[in-house]
Structures are given as structure tokens and as C-alpha cells.
LUMSE-842057 format. One record per residue (C-alpha): residue number from 1; x, y, z. Coordinates in steps of 0.25 Angstrom, whole numbers. Example, Ala and Ser with C-alpha at 12.3 -4.5 7.8 and 13.67 -1.06 7.14 Angstrom:
2
[1,[49,-18,31]]
[2,[55,-4,29]]
//
This chain:
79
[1,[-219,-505,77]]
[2,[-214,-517,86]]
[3,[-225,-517,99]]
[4,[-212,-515,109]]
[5,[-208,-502,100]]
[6,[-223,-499,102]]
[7,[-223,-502,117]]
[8,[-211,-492,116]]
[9,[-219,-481,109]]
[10,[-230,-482,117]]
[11,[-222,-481,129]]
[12,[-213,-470,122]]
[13,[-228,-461,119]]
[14,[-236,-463,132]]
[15,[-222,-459,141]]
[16,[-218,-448,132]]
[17,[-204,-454,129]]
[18,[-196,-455,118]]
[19,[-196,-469,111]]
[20,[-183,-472,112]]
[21,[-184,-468,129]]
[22,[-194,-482,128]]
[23,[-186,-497,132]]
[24,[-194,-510,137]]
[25,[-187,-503,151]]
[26,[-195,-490,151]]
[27,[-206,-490,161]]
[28,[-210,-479,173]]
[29,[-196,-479,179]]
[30,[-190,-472,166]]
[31,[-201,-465,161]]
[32,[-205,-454,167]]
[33,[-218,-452,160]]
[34,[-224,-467,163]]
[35,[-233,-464,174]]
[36,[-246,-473,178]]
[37,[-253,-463,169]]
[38,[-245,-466,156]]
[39,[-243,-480,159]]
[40,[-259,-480,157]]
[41,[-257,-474,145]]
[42,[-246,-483,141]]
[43,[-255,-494,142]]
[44,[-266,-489,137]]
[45,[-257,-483,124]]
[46,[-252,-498,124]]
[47,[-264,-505,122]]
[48,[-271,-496,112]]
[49,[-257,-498,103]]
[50,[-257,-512,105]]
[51,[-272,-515,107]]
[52,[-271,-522,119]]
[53,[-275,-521,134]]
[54,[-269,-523,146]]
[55,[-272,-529,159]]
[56,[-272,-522,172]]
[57,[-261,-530,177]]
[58,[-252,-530,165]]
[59,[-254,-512,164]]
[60,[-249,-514,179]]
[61,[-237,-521,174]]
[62,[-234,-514,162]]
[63,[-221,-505,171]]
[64,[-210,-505,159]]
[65,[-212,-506,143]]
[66,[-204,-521,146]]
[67,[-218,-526,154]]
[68,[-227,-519,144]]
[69,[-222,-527,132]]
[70,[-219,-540,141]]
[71,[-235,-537,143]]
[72,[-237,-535,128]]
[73,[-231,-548,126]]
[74,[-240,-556,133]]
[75,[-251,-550,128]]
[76,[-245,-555,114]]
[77,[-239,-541,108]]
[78,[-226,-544,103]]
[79,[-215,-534,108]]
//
């Protein structure tokens, strides 16, 4: 599995959303379920998947799937 399709699968899981629901534009404005709560779980079901950890600065940022594989990149994930 491609780490955007992973990204999307994550995403899809910790919302409660079916798959196809998730885009690079989905974020709090048009899922209902992504509170601050879930966007913790997000990130922390990110970073066990990918092995990886975010910064402070970069989990505050991470507002829409499109920032959070932006962020990916530059930590040399390839979307």
C-alpha cells in the first residue's frame, strides 16, 4: 500500500469514515468526527504505522490530510 493510500486509511479508521469519504482535502471542516481528541489519535495512529514522530510544531500544523503528507515528505516518506 502506497503511504498517501495509508495516510487515507488511517485517516478513514481514527474518523470513522468510509475510505472513499478520505481526499488530500478532508480535515476538521468536513469531518465531523475529527475533533482535538481524534486528531491526537490520528497522529499517534500515524506515527506507530509509519514509525515515525512528530514535532510539536508540525502536529499543530497537521489541519488537513494535504499538510500531513506535505509534512511526510519532508520527513523523507514518499507520498
Amino acid at each position: 500500500m502506497k503511504p498517501k493510500e495509508m495516510v487515507f486509511k488511517i485517516i478513514s479508521q481514527v474518523m470513522n469514515v468510509p475510505f472513499e469519504e478520505v481526499n488530500e482535502r478532508s480535515s476538521p471542516e468536513n469531518l465531523a468526527k475529527w475533533d482535538s481528541f481524534q486528531h491526537i489519535n490520528l497522529i499517534l495512529a500515524l506515527e506507530e504505522e509509519l514509525k515515525i514522530k512528530f514535532a510539536e510544531d508540525e502536529i499543530v500544523r497537521m489541519a488537513d490530510a494535504n499538510i500531513i503528507l506535505e509534512i511526510l515528505q519532508n520527513k523523507g516518506v514518499k507520498t
